[in-house]
N, C-alpha and C positions, 0 to 999 in steps of 0.2 A: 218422615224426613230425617231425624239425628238417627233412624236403624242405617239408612243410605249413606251418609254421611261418616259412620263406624266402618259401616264395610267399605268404602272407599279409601278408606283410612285418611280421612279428612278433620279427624275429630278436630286434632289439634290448632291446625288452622280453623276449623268452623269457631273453637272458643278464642281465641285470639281477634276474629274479628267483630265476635260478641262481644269481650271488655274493650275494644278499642272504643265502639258504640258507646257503652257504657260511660268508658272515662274521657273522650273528647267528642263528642256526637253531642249525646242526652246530655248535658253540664249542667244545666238551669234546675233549678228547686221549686217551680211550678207542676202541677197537678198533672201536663202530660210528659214532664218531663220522668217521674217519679213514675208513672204508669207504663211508661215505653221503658224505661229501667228494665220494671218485673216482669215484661214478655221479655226482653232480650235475654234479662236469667234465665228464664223459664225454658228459651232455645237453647242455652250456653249447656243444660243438663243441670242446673243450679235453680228447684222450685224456691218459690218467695211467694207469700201469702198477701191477699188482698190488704191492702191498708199500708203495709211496709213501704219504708222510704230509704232510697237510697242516697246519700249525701255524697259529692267527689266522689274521686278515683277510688278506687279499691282494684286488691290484688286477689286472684283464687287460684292456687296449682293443684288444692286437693277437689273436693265435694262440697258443696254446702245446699242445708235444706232449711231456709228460713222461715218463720211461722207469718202470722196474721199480727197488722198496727204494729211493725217493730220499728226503729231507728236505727239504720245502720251508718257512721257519720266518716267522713275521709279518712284513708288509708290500713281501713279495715281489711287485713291480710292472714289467708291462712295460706302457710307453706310446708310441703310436705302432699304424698297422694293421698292421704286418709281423707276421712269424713268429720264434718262438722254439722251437728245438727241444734239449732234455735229454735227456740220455741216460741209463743205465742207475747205479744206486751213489752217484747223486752228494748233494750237500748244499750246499743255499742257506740261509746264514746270514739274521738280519734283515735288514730294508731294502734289499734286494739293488735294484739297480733295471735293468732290458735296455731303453735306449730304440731304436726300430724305424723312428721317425720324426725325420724332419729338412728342412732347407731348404735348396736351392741359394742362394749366394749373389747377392743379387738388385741393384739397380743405387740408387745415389743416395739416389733417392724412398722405395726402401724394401727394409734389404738381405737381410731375411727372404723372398726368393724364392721358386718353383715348390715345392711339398713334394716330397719323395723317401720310399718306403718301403725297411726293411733286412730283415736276418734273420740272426740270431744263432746260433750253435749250440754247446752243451756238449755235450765230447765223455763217455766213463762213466769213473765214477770220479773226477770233478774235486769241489773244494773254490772255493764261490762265499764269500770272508767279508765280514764287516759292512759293509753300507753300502757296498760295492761300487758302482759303475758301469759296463757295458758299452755300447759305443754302434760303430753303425752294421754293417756287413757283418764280421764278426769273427766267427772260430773258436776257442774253446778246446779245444786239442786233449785227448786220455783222458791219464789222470791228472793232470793241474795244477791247480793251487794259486792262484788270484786272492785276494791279501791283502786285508782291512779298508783301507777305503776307497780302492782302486784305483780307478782310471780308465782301464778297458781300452778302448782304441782302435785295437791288433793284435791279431792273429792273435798266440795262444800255444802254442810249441812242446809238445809232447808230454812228460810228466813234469817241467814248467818251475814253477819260483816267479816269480811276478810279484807288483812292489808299486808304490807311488806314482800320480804325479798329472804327467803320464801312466804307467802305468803299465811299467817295464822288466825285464828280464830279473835277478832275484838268484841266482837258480843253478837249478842241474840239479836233479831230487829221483831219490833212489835207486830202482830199480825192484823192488827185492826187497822182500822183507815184514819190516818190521819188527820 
């Protein structure tokens, strides 16, 4: 079906009426509403793992390949074509945003240059919160903590808290279970 769909060159409308579903069709936080969510991803070319829940509206102009039991929560937005890939446990707070696109720096006349695509990747078990920023080719490694309203611009170690604007290292998080 989405090979017919490329070659008719439909994509774009085909994903356009997949989030419209999405954001004012499926609304409700009920068990089919969450379940008709992750087929409509799943058409849109956007996998989602069993158990993930999709909260509100959310925006997608790049890829995104979500894992298994995540939380994705309103106005979860990545923009830019690149790819976004989540991994397995994790939870994205509101307004989360992954930008995937960007400009080389371009000369004089005009210094928004050649566009560049990124791609992002949450590793399982990370915590994305409010209003977040992630941008460009950046790893968050399995289990880390990106604080309300970071601005991640690294690569984040493995069980790390990050916070700020850009976003730096606040400490280590324990690896046992609390």
């Amino acid at each position: 079906m989405i090979a017919i769909i490329k070659k008719l060159h439909l994509y774009g409308l085909h994903r356009r009426i997949c989030f419209f579903l999405i954001n004012y069709i499926f609304v409700g936080t009920g068990r089919f509403f969450f379940a008709a969510k992750r087929v409509v991803m799943r058409l849109s070319g956007n996998p989602v793992g069993e158990g993930t829940k999709i909260v509100g509206k959310i925006r997608i102009y790049g890829t995104v390949s979500i894992g298994k039991n995540c939380w994705i929560n309103r106005g979860f937005t990545v923009h830019g074509n690149g790819n976004v890939h989540i991994g397995n446990n994790c939870d994205i707070a509101p307004d989360v945003i992954f930008l995937t696109g960007s400009h080389k720096m371009g000369n004089k006349e005009r210094r928004a240059g050649n566009g560049e695509t990124f791609s992002i990747r949450i590793g399982n078990g990370c915590w994305i919160g409010a209003r977040a920023t992630l941008l460009r080719n950046i790893i968050v490694n399995d289990g880390s903590v990106d604080a309300a309203c970071a601005c991640v611009t690294k690569d984040v170690p493995e069980n790390t808290l990050v916070a700020g604007v850009p976003a730096k290292i606040i400490r280590r998080l324990d690896v046992e279970n609390i």
